[in-house]
N, C-alpha and C positions, 0 to 999 in steps of 0.2 A: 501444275503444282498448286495452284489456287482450288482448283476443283477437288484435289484430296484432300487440302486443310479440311473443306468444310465439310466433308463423309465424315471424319470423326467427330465434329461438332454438331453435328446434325444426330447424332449414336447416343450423342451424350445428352443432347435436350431430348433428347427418348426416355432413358432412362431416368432422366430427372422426374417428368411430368407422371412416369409410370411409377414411380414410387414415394409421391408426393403424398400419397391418400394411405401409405401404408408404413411399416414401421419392421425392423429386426430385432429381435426379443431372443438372447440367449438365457438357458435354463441351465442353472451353474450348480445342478445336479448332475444332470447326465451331458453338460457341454452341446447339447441341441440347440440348432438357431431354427428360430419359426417368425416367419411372417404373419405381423397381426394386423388387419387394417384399422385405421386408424379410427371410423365409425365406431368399430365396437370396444375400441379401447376407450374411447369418454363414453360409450349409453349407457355408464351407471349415471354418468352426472349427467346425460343431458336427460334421463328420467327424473331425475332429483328436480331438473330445471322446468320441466312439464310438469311434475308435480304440484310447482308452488304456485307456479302460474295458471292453473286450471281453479276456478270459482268453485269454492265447495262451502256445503251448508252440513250442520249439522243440529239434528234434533232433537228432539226430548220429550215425551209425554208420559205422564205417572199420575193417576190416581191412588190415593192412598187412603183406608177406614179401620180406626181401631177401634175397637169394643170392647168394654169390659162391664159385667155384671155379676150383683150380689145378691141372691135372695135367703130368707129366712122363714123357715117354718117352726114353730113350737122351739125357737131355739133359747136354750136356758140361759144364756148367758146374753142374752139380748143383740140386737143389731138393725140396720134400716135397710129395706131392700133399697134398691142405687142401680142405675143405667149409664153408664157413659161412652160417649163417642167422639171422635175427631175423626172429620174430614179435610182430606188434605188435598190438593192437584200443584205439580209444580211443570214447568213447559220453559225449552229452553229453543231459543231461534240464535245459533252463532254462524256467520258467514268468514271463510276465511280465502284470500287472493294475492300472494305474491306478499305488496307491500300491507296490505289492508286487512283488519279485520272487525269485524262489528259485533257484538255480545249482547244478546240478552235472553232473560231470565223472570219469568213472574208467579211469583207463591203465594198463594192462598190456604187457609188455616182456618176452621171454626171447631168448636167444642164443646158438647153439652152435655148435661150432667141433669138428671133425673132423683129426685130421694125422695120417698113415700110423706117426709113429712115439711119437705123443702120445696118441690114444685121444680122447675124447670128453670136451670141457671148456665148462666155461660161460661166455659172454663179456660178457653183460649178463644184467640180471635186476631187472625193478621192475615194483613195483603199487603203486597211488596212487590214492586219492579224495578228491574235494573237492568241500565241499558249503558254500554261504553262502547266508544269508536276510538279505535288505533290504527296510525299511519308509521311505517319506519323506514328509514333510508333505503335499506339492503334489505336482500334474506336472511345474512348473518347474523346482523346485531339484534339483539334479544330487548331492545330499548325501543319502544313507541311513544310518538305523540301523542296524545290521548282526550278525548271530549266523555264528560263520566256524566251520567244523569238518573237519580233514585229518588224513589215515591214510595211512601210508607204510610201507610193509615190501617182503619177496621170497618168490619160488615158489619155490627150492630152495636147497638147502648151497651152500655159495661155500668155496671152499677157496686157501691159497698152494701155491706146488707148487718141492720143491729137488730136483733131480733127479726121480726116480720115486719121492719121497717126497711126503705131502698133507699137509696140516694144516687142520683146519675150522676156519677164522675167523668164518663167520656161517649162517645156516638160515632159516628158515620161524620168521616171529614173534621174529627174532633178529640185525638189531632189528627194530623197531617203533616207530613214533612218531607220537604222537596229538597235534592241536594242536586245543584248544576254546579257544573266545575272545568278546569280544563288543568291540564296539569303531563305527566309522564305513567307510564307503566313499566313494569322491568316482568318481563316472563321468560322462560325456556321453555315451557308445556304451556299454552292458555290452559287446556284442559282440566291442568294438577295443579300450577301456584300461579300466583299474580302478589302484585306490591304495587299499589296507586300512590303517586306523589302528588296533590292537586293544591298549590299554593294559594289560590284564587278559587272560592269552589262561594257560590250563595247558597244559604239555607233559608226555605221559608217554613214557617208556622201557621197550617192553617188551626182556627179554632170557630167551626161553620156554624155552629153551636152558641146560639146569643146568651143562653140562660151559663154557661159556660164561660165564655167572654167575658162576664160583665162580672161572674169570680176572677177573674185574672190567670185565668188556667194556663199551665204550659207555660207560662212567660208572656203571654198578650197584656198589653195595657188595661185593666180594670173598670169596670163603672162608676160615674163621678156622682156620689149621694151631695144631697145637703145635711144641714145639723134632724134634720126632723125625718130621714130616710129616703125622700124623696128623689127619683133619678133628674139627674140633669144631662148626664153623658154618658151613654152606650158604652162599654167594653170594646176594645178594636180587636178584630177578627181574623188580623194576621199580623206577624212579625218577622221582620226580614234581618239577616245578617251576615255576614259576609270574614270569612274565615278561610284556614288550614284545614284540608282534608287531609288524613293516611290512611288506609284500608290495604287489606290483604286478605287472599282465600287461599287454603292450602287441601287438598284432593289427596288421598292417597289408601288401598288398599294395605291395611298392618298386618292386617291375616288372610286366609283364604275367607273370602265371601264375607268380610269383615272391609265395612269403609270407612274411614274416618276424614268429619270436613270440619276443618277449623274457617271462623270467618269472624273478621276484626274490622275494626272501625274506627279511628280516633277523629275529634273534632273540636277547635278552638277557635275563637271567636278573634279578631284582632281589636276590636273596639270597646265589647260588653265583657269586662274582667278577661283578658289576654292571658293562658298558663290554666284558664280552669278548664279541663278536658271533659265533653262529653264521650263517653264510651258505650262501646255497642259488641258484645262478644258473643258468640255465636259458637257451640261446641256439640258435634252427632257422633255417634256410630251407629253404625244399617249393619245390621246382621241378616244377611239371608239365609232364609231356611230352602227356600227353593225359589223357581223361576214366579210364585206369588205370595208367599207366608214371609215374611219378617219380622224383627227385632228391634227396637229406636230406643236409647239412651241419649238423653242429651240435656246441656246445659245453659242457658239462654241471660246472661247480666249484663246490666242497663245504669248507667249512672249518666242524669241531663240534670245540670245545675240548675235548671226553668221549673224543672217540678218539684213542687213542693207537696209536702204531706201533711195533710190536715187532722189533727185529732179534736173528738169533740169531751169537753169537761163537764161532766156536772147535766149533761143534756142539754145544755146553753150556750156553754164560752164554746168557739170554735180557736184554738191554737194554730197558726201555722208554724212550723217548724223547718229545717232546710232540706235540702236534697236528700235523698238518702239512697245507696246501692238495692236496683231492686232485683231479683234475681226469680226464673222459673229452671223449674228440672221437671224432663220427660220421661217418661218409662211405659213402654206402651208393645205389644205385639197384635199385628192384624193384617192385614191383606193389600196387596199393591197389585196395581196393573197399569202395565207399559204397553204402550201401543205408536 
């Protein structure tokens, strides 16, 4: 009697073990039962789970030159032959793993502009890098830790021009502006939106430029004259402050072969006047014509309570005056290549 108990218990840890790995699935269409093993009932998700945990990089290289020229011959109603060009390269290195991902991003821009009775002037001019690291708990949550860090200066002298006279207004490292921070990010696509919260972010000022400095340019502390003009103190050469960052980049195709990148910036100081906002807006459309001819519309406004505008009176009085919104607009068609 003993020895038959355990024939049927012995039947039954058979069939336990034999269909532990596998599953019955009726189809309450046609009342069909089908055995699915159970491997291939999760390898959508355990690809999803390979996916996030596999180290992947993603790339970016764009050269970009737009040209535009005007010449005139015997023309009656007058006009100045003109050469203009902007060269552009932008290169993106983003690493993304599981919890981690690391971003960055560097663009370079110069512009130059030709006219038969003007000579050889600069029309744009910027470099910029940005680099941010996020950590987050899960796959799930769309919220990272985030370490944020941005470098913004130019490639060459920038000058105002009164007649055939110049006046250097800015150079190489002059300014410059460093933004380190650490704060949150909030995304569902990195690729298409992001929103940086950085409560704690330093901004530095550089202004490398002594003849610059010692104007008090950008907000650096100024040159200490006596009553008779004579220098006693050097202009200082950077300014440090420590603030509120908010930033955001939004990605997104409107149309076919139409892109549109919105990018923002807001920045407040907590010490030097708390509530005045520097702002940095940033607005493109890329229209492609094909896989190397495009289209660029775009809008670029700037408001830093540090620069001030200088007008000169009379040829003598120089006025400072306060901040003021500065703004550029692009319009441009020329040739890009990705590699």
């Amino acid at each position: 009697m003993k020895q038959l108990f355990l024939i049927p218990l012995f039947l039954l840890c058979i069939v336990g073990n034999a269909q532990k790995d596998s599953i019955k699935v009726k189809d309450i269409e046609t009342d069909s039962i089908y055995t699915i093993a159970l491997k291939d009932l999760v390898k959508g998700f355990d690809e999803d789970i390979v996916e996030e945990s596999i180290a992947t990089w993603f790339r970016k290289n764009r050269l970009g030159l737009d040209i535009s020229e005007v010449a005139f011959v015997n023309w009656n109603t007058g006009g100045t032959n003109s050469v203009s060009g902007l060269f552009s390269g932008e290169f993106e290195r983003n690493f993304k793993k599981s919890y981690t991902v690391w971003n960055n991003r560097l663009v370079a821009r110069i512009g130059l502009n030709n006219q038969a009775d003007r000579g050889l002037r600069k029309t744009d001019d910027s470099f910029e890098f940005y680099s941010t690291f996020g950590y987050r708990k899960d796959t799930i949550s769309n919220w990272y830790s985030s370490a944020n860090l941005s470098f913004k200066t130019q490639l060459a002298p920038g000058y105002s021009y009164n007649g055939d006279e110049r006046k250097l207004i800015s150079n190489i490292m002059a300014p410059a502006y460093l933004f380190v921070g650490v704060g949150t990010i909030y995304s569902h696509d990195l690729h298409r939106f992001t929103a940086y919260i950085s409560p704690l972010t330093l901004k530095s000022t550089f202004v490398l430029d002594q003849e610059l400095a010692n104007l008090g340019s950008f907000g650096v502390d100024p040159a200490i004259y006596d009553e008779d003009g004579n220098l006693i103190k050097e202009g200082k050469k950077t300014r440090e402050e420590v603030g509120i960052l908010l930033s955001s980049t939004f990605e997104r195709e409107v149309f076919r072969n139409v892109m549109f990148r919105n990018i923002m910036s807001f920045y407040t100081d907590y010490i030097n006047n708390f509530g005045n906002v520097d702002i940095d807006w940033e607005l493109n459309f890329d229209f492609k014509v094909n896989d190397f001819i495009r289209a660029v519309f775009g809008s670029h406004i700037k408001y830093d309570d540090d620069v001030k505008i200088t007008e000169k009176i009379d040829d003598e009085e120089v006025q400072v005056s306060g901040a003021k919104v500065q703004w550029k607009q692009l319009l441009g068609v020329g040739v890009v290549y990705d590699f």
